[in-house]
DOMAR-909125 format. One record per residue (C-alpha): residue in three letters; x, y, z. Coordinates in steps of 0.1 Angstrom, whole numbers, plus 5000, padded with zeros to 4 digits. Each point is the difference from the previous one (the first is absolute). Last residue first. Example, Ala and Ser with C-alpha at 12.3 -4.5 7.8 and 13.67 -1.06 7.14 Angstrom:
<sites>
SER513749895071ALA498649665007
</sites>
This chain:
<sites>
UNK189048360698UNK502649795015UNK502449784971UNK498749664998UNK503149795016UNK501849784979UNK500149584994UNK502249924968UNK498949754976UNK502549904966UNK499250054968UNK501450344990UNK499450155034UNK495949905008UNK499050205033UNK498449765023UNK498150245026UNK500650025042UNK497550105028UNK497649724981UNK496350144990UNK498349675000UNK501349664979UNK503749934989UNK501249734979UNK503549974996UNK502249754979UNK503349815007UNK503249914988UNK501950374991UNK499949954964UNK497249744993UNK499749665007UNK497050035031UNK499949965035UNK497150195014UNK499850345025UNK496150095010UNK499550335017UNK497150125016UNK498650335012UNK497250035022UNK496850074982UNK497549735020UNK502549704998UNK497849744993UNK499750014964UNK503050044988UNK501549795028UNK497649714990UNK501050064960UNK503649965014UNK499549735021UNK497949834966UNK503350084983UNK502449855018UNK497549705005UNK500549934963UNK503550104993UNK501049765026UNK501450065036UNK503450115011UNK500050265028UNK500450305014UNK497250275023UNK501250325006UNK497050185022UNK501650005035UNK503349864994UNK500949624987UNK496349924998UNK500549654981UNK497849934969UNK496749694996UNK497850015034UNK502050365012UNK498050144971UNK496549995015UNK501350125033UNK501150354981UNK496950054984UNK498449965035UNK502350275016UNK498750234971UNK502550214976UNK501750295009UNK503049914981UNK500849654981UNK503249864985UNK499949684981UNK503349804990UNK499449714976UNK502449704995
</sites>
């Protein structure tokens, strides 16, 4: 299962996904597809999304279950605590 969350991104970007993930709220798309057309959306979101900011949330066996991916300038960073990924907020210049 993949979760993909997009911000600012193109309407048409958007359409493109709805062939292969479910829009559950504007610009959080879920769904269970293979690893192969998981990551060709992804390499289509990379390149389609024109800077907006991306995130990508896999299964995976680690710790917490699943891995992130992000692409842009996200409003929130990973911050590695001893193994395990926390979001936080980039502190304001």
């Amino acid at each position: 299962m993949i979760v993909l969350v997009m911000e600012n991104v193109p309407p048409g970007l958007k359409g493109e996904l709805t062939r292969w993930l479910m829009e559950i709220k504007s610009g959080v798309f879920v769904g269970q597809v293979s690893a192969r057309v998981r990551d060709m959306l992804w390499n289509k979101v990379r390149e389609k999304s024109q800077g907006g900011p991306c995130t990508l949330l896999i299964q995976s066996k680690c710790e917490q279950g699943f891995e992130i991916d992000f692409w842009g300038s996200p409003t929130r960073v990973p911050t590695n605590w001893e193994g395990l990924q926390l979001m936080t907020k980039p502190d304001k210049p």
